[in-house]
N, C-alpha and C positions, 0 to 999 in steps of 0.2 A: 893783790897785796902780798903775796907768800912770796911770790918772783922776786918783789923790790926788799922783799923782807931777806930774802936769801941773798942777794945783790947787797946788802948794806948801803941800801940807796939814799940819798941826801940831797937837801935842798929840789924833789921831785916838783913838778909844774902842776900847778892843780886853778880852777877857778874857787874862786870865792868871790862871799860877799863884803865890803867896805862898807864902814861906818854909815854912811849913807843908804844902805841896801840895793847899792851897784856891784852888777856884776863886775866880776874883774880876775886876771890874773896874780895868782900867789904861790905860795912857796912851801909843801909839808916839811917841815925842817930832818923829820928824819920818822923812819919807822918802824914799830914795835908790837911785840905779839900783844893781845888784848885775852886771846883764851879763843878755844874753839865756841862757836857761836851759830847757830840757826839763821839763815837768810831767808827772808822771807822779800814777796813779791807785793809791791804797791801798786795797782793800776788805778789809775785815775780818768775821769770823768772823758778826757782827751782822746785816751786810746795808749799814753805814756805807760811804760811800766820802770818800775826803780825797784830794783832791787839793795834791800838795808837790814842789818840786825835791828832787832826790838830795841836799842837802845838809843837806835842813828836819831838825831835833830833834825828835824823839819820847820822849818817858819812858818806858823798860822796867822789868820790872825789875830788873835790873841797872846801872842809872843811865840815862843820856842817849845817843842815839845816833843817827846823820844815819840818813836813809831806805836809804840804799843800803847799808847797813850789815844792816838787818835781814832778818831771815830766812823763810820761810813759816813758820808756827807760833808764832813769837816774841809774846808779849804784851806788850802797850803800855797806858797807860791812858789810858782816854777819862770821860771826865763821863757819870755815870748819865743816864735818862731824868728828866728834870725836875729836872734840880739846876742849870740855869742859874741864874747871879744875877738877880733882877729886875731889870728897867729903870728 
């Protein structure tokens, strides 16, 4: 993020999710400092790991919820094995 931050990059390619909670391709419209912040490692049950500040969203199922919020056992959802969008 510091690279695109120094770049004054726009309109960057990112997936998201749509209304429906399909994957899909979108669009950061532009990007800004937030503050220096702590990255912490999520591993999951999979063998996955993601790396997020304590503040990043993750979809449970119980709605939305920042990282530090969650719990050990808590499930989140992540994108099956090959269901990215094509490029």
């Amino acid at each position: 993020m510091g690279e695109l931050l120094r770049q004054g990059a726009r309109n960057v390619p990112i997936y998201t999710l749509d209304e429906r909670y399909r994957l899909g391709r979108g669009y950061l419209s532009h990007v800004f400092p937030s503050g220096i912040k702590t990255v912490y490692e999520l591993k999951l049950a999979s063998g996955r790991v993601i790396k997020a500040s304590a503040n990043h969203p993750f979809l449970a199922l119980e709605g939305w919820f920042p990282l530090e919020k969650l719990d050990v056992g808590d499930r989140i959802a992540v994108p099956r094995s090959g269901s990215w969008p094509a490029s």
